[in-house]
N, C-alpha and C positions, 0 to 999 in steps of 0.2 A: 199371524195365522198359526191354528196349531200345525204340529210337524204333521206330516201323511205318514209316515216312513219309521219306522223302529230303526235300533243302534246297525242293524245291519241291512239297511235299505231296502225293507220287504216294505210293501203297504199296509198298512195298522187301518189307516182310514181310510175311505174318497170325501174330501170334500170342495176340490175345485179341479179344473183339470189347467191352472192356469201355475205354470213351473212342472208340472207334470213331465219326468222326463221321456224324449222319444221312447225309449225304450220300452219304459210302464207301460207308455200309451198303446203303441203297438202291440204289445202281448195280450194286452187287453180287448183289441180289435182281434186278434186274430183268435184269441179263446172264443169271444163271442161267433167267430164266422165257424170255427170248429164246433158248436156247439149247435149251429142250424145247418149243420153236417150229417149230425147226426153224434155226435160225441159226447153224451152230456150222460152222466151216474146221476141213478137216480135216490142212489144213499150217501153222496158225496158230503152233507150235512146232515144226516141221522144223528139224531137223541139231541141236535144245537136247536135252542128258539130264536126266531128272529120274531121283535116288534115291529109293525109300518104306526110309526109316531106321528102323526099326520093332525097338525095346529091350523091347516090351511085344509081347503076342498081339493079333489086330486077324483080323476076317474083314470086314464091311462095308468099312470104314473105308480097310482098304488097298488091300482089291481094287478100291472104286468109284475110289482115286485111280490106279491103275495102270491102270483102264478112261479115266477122264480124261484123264491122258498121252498114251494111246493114240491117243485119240479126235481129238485135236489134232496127233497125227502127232512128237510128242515119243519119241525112244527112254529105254526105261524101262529101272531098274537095280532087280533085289529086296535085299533086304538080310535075310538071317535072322539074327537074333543068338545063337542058337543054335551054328549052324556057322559063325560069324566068329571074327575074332581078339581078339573083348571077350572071348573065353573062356579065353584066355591071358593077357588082363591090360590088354589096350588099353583108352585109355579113349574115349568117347562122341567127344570132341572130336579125340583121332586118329583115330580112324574118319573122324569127318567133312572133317577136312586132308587124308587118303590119300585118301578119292576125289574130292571137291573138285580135287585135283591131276590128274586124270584125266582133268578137262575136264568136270565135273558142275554145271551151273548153278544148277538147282533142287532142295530136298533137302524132304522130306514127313518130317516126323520126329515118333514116338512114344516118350516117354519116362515113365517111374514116378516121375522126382522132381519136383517143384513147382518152376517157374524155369527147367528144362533146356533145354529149348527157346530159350529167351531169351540165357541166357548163352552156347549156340552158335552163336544168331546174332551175338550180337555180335562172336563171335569170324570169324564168316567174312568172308572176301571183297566187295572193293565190287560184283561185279558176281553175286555169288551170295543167293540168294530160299527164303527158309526158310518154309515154313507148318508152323503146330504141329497135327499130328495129334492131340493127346490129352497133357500134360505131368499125371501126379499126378493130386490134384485140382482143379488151377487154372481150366484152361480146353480146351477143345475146339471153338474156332472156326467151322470149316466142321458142324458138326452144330448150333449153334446156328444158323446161315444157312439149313441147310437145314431146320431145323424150321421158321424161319419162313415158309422160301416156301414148305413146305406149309400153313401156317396162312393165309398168303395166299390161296391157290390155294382154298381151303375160306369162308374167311371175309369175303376183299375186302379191301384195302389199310389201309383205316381201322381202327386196332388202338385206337382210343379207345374202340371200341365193345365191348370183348370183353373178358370174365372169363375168365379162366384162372387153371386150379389146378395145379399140381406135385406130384406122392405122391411119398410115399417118402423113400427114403438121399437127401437131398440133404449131406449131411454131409460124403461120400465122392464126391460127382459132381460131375467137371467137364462135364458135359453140365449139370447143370443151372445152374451159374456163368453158363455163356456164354448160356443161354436167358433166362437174369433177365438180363444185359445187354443182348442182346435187346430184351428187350420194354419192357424200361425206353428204350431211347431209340427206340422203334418206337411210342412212348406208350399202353402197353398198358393201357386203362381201370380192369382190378382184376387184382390178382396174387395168388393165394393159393398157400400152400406150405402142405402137411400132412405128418405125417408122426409117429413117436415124437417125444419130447424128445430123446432120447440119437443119432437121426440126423437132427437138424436141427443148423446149424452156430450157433455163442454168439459172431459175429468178424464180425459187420455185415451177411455177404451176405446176409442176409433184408429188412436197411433197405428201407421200403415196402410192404414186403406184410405182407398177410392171414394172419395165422401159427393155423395149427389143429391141435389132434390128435385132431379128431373129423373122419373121411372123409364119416361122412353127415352132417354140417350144410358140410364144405367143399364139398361136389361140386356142393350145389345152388343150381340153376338157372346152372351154367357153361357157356359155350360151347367150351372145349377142356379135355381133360382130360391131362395129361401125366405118364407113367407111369414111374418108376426102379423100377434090379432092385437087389436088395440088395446092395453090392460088398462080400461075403466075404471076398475076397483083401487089402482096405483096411482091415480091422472088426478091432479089439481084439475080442476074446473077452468076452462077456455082454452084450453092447449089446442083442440082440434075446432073447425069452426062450424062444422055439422057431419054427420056419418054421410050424408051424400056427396059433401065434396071431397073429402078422402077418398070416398071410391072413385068419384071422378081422377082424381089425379094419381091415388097409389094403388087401387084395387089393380091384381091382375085378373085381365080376361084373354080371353081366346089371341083378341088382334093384338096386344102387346107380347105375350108370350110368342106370338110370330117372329116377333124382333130378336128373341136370345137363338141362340145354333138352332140347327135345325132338329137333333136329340138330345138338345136340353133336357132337364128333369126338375120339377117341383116338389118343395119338400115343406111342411108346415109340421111344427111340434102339435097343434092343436091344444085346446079346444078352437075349434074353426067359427069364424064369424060368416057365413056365407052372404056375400052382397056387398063385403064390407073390403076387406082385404082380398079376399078372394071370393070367381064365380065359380057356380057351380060345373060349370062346364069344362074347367080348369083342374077344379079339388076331384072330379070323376072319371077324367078324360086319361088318355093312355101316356101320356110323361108325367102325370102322379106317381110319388111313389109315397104317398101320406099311410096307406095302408102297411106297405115295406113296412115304413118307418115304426109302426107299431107292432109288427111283426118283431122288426129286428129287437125289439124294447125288453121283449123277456128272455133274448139269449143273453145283449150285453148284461142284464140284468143279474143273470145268472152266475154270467163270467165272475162279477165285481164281487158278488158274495162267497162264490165259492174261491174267490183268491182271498180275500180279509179273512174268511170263519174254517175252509177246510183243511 
C-alpha cells in the first residue's frame, strides 16, 4: 500500500482508513464536527484545483466532494469518463499526468479496481494529494469517517460502549471495509456483521466480530444498525436466491428494528434499495439518520482536503 504519511507523519494522502492511526482519525472527526459548527474558511483552498476523477457513477459521493472544494474556495474540475479520452484508450494514470500537468493539486479519485487509487498515487507528484473516493471493494475512506461522526454526533465519543451490527453484501462493500476499520480502532465495544454466507467475505475482514445469518437474533438489543444494498453490478450470478427472499430474511422493517435498543439509530451509505434492504418506513422514520449521514459527507469531506492541500 502506498505510505499515507510524508517523512514527518503529516497526511500526504487518504486512501484507506485501515492502520489509520487514533490520532489522524480523531482530528479528523473532530475537524469535520468543528466544521458543522460553524468553523470552516471559506478561502482555506484559494488559487488550489481539486479534480473529482470519477471512473465509476457516484451521486452523494461526488457532489458532496465538489460542494467541499467549493466550500473552501478551491476551484473544482468535473471529470466524466464517459466523455473523456479513457474512451479512446487512455489509461486511468494518463488521465491523471494530463491534468495533474495543468496545475491540479488535488485529485478525488473513483475507481472499479481494488488498489487503483494507490497505485495512482504513487505515481503522482511530490506536491500532488490523492483521496480515494471508492476503489472496488477495498475501501472508501471519507464514508467511513463520515459514518462515524454521525455515530458520534448520536452516541457520544466513547464507542467502547456501543454494539453495532452491519447487514448485508459486505462481501462486495468497501463502505463496509472502511467502517470495520473504523470502529475497530475507534474501540467499538461489539461488532456484529450479518448477512447470507455467500455475501460475507472468507479473507479475514470479519476478524473480530460477531458473525450471524440470523437478522433477528443479530439486531438485538444494538445501538446502531448499518445497512448495505446488494451491489448487483459486483455479484456473480446465484449468490442471492431472489430479491424477495432477502428481504424476507435481511431487509429491515419496522418489527425487527423493535428488537435493537429502544434509540437505536439507522444508518445506510446509500444508494438505497427500497423493499430490498430496507423499508421505507425505516429509511424515513425518526431513528434514521441516512440524511445526517449525507449532511455530515461535506464537512468530513472538507476536513480531509483542507488537511492534504491547505
Amino acid at each position: 500500500m502506498t505510505q499515507q504519511t510524508d517523512s514527518e507523519g503529516r497526511l500526504r494522502h487518504l486512501l484507506t482508513l485501515d492502520g489509520l492511526p487514533l490520532p489522524q482519525l480523531r482530528a479528523l472527526l473532530d475537524r469535520a464536527q468543528a466544521i458543522r459548527d460553524g468553523d470552516a474558511s471559506d478561502r482555506a483552498l484559494a488559487g488550489i484545483a481539486v479534480c473529482t476523477l470519477f471512473f465509476e457513477p457516484s451521486t452523494r459521493t461526488r457532489l458532496s466532494f465538489q460542494r467541499a472544494a467549493q466550500r473552501l474556495g478551491a476551484d473544482v474540475l468535473g471529470f466524466d469518463a464517459s466523455t473523456s479520452s479513457t474512451t479512446k484508450g487512455e489509461t486511468a494514470l494518463d488521465t491523471l499526468k494530463n491534468i495533474e500537468a495543468m496545475g491540479v493539486r488535488g485529485f478525488v479519485v473513483r475507481h472499479s479496481g481494488d488498489g487503483e487509487v494507490a497505485a495512482l498515487a504513487a505515481a503522482a507528484g511530490p506536491d500532488t494529494a490523492l483521496v480515494n473516493a471508492g476503489d472496488g471493494r477495498n475501501a472508501h475512506p471519507t464514508q467511513g469517517l463520515l459514518d462515524m461522526l454521525t455515530l458520534r454526533q448520536a452516541k457520544g465519543a466513547d464507542f467502547s460502549r456501543l454494539k453495532v451490527v452491519i447487514v448485508g453484501d459486505v462481501r462486495h462493500s468497501r463502505v463496509a471495509r472502511s467502517d470495520l476499520h473504523a470502529l475497530r480502532t475507534l474501540g467499538a465495544g461489539e461488532i456484529r456483521v450479518c448477512g447470507p454466507a455467500a455475501l460475507l467475505p472468507a479473507d479475514g475482514t470479519l476478524g473480530g466480530c460477531v458473525v450471524s445469518h440470523d437478522l433477528d437474533a443479530a439486531i438485538e438489543g444494538v445501538d446502531a444498525v448499518m445497512m448495505l444494498r446488494l451491489q448487483r453490478e459486483r455479484m456473480e450470478e446465484g449468490l442471492i436466491d431472489s430479491l424477495d427472499d432477502y428481504h424476507r430474511d435481511y431487509g429491515l422493517d419496522a418489527r425487527r428494528l423493535r428488537r435493537a435498543a429502544g434509540d437505536a439509530v439507522v444508518l445506510h451509505p446509500g444508494p438505497m434499495n427500497r423493499g430490498v434492504e430496507i423499508d421505507d418506513e425505516v429509511a424515513d422514520g425518526p431513528q434514521s439518520l441516512i440524511l445526517q449521514q449525507v449532511a455530515n459527507g461535506v464537512a468530513v469531506r472538507m476536513a480531509v482536503l483542507e488537511t492534504l492541500l491547505a
